[in-house]
C-alpha positions in Angstrom: -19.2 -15.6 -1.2 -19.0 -11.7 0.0 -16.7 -9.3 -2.5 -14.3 -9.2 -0.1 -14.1 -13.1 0.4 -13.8 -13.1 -3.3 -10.7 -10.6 -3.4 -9.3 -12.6 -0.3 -9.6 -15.7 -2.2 -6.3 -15.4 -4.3 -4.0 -14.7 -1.3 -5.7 -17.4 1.3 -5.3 -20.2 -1.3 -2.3 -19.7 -2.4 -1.3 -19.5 1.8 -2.7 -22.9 1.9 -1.0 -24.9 -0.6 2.4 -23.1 0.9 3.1 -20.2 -1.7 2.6 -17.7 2.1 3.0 -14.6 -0.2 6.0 -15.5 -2.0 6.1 -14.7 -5.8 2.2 -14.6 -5.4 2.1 -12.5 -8.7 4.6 -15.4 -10.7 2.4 -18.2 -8.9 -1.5 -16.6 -10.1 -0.2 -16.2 -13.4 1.5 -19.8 -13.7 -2.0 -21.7 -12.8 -4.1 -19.1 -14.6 -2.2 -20.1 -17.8 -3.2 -23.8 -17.1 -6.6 -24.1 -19.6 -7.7 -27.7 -17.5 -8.1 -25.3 -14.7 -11.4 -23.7 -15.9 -10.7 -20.6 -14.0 -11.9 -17.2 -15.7 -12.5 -13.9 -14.1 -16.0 -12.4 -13.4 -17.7 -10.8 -15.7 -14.8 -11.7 -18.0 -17.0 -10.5 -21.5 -17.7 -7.3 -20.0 -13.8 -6.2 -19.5 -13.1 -5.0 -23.0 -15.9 -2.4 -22.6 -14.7 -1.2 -19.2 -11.5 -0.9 -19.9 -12.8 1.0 -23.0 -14.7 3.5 -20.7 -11.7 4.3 -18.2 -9.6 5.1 -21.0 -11.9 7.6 -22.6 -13.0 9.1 -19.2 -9.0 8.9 -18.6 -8.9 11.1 -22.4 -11.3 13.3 -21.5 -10.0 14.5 -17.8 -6.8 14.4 -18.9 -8.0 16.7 -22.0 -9.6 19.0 -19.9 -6.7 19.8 -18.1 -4.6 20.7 -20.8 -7.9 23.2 -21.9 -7.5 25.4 -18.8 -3.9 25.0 -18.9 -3.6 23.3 -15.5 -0.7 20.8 -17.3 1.7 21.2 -19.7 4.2 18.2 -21.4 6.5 19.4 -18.9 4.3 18.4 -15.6 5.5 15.3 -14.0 3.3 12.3 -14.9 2.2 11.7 -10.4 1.5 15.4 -10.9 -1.0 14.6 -13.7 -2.4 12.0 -11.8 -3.3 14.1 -8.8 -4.6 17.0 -10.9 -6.9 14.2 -12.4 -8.0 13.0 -8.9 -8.8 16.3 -7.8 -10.8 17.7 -10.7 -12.8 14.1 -10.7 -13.2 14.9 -7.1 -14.6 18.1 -7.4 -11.1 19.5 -5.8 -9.6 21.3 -8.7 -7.8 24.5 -6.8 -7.2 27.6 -9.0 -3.6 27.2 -10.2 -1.5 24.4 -9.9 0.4 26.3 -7.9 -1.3 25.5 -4.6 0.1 24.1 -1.6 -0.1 20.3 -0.9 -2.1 18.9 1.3 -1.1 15.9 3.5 -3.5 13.6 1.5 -1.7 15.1 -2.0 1.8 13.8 -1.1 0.1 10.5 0.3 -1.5 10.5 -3.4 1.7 10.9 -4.7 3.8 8.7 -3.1 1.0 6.0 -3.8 1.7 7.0 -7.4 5.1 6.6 -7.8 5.3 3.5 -6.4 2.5 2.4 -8.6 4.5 3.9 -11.6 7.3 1.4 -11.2 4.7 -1.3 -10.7 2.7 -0.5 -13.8 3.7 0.4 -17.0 0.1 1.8 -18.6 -0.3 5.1 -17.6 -3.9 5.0 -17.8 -3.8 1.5 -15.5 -1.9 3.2 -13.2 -4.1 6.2 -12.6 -6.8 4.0 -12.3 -5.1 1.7 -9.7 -3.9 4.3 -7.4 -6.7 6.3 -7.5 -8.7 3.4 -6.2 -6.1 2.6 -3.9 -6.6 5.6 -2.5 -10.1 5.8 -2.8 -10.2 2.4 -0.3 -7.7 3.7 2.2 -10.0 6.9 2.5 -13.1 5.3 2.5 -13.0 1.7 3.8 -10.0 1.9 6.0 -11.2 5.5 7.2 -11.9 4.3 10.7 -9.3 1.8 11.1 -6.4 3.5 9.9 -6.0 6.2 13.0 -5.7 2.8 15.6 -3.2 1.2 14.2 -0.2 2.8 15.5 -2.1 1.6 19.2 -2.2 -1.9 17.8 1.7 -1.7 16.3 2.1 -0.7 20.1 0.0 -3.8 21.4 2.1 -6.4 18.8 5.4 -5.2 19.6 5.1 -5.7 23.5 3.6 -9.0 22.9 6.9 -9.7 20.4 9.9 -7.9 22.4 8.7 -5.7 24.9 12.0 -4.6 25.8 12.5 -2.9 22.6 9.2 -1.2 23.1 10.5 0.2 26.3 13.5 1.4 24.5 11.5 3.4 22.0 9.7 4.9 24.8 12.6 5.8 27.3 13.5 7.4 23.8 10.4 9.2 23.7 10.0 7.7 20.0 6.9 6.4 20.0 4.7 9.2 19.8 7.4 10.2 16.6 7.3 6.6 14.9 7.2 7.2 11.1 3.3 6.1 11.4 2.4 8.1 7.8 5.0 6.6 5.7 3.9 3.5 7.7 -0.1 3.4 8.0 -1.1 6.3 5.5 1.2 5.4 2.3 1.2 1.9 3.0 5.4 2.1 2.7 5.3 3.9 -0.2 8.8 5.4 -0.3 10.1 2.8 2.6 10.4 -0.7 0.8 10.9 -1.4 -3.0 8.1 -1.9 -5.0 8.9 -5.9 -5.4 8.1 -6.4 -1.6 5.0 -3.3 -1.5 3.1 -5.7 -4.1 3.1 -8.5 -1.4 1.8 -5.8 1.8 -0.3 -3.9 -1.1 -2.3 -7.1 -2.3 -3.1 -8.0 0.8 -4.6 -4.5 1.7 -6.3 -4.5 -1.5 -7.7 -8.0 -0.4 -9.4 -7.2 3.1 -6.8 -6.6 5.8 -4.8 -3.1 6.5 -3.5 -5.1 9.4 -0.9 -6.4 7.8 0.6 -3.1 8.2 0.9 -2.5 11.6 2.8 -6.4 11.4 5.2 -4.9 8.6 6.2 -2.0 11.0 6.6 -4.5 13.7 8.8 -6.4 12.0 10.9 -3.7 10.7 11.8 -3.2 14.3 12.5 -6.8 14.9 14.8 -6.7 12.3 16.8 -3.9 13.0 16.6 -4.1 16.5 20.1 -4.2 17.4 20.8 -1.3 15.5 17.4 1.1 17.0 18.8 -0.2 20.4 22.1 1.4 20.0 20.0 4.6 18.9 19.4 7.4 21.6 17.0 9.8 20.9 13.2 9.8 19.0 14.8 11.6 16.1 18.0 9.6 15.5 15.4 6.0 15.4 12.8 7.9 13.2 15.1 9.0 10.9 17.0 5.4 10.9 13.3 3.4 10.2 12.4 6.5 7.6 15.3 5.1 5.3 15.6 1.4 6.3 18.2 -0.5 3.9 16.5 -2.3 1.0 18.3 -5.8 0.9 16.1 -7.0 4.1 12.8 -6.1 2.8 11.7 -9.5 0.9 12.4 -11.5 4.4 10.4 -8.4 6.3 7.3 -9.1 4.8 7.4 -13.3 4.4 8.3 -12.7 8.2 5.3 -10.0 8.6 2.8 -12.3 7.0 3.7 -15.0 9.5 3.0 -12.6 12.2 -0.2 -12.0 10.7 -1.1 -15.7 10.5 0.5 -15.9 14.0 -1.8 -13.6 15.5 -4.7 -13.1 13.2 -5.1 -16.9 11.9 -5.6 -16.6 8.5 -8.1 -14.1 8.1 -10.6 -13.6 5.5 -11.5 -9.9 5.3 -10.6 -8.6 8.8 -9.1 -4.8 8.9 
């Protein structure tokens, strides 16, 4: 089985025997808890020792930071994070000071939302920053065509809103980073990102493009009744909360719907 099939493997079963992303997290840990199950992570002996390692390389970064005065007990704990990410990366500016670059606020919102996700700061540094690390390096390619392929889905699902949003002149100015770079960071709460997160983490960043699709769906009487690119990217930028579990349960069946059930496919 490939790495990827492996990482798949949680969210395809649990698919199968009908859980389709609901309370995935509540589900793994219920049968994990069942002994007569004989399930163990990989490499389960070894964990102790990593995690050992990531918390003194997490000490020492963090340490050296505080040397050179680059933090102080007042700097925001995301801040700390991205500091850390940049002097691991080898992108340590002078002063902390500097101006953000479009991949530092996508850092940052990855953060935050992994701050309400995670309790363990050092867990969370480590999870976001290979979050991050995956979007940039695995999804590198991918990521750019997917606001063609959210175009492509939504035609095939209601191409008359599509040709609202583009009498509109909105889809060229479609919130596509808070969409496709952050991965909703900052759009939905963190109880429904877990869901689109895991299965990003698992093989597929196409489950985004089905998320964005069906945030139009959903609110498509009220983006029909918008005129104007700015007016419906400011609406879909700050989306109400209550609908978001039902967004992605409906998102993921758009996924099966078009996709089949797919292993590792971006």
């Amino acid at each position: 089985m490939t790495e990827d099939s492996q990482r798949n493997f949680r969210s395809v079963y649990y698919e199968k025997v009908g859980f389709r992303g609901v309370e995935e997290k509540k589900s793994l840990e219920i049968l994990l808890k069942d002994d007569c199950l004989g399930i163990l992570p990989p490499h389960h002996e070894s964990h102790a020792q990593v995690m050992m390692y990531r918390k003194e390389q997490y000490s020492d970064v963090l340490h050296a930071l505080e040397v050179i005065r680059f933090i102080s007990d007042a700097t925001p704990q995301v801040e700390v994070y991205l500091y850390m990410h940049r002097l691991e990366s080898g992108k340590l500016p002078r002063s902390p000071s500097f101006a953000l670059e479009p991949e530092d606020e996508v850092f940052l919102a990855i953060a935050k939302a992994m701050e309400e996700m995670v309790e363990d700061s050092i867990d969370c540094y480590w999870l976001t920053r290979c979050f991050v690390n995956q979007l940039n390096n695995k999804y590198r390619d991918f990521l750019p065509q997917l606001p063609k392929a959210f175009e492509q889905y939504l035609n095939l699902e209601d191409s008359r809103l599509l040709r609202h949003l583009k009498t509109s002149s909105a889809v060229s100015k479609l919130p596509y980073d808070l969409w496709f770079k952050r991965c909703f960071a900052g759009c939905l709460p963190e109880s429904s990102l877990q869901r689109v997160w895991d299965k990003v983490i698992s093989g597929s960043c196409k489950i985004l493009v089905f998320v964005a699709v069906e945030i139009l769906l959903t609110f498509k009487i009220k983006v029909m009744a918008l005129n104007g690119a700015e007016k419906i990217t400011k609406f879909l930028e700050n989306i109400p909360q209550d609908s978001s579990d039902a967004i992605v349960s409906k998102a993921i069946d758009l996924w099966h719907k078009h996709c089949g059930t797919p292993v590792h496919s971006a």
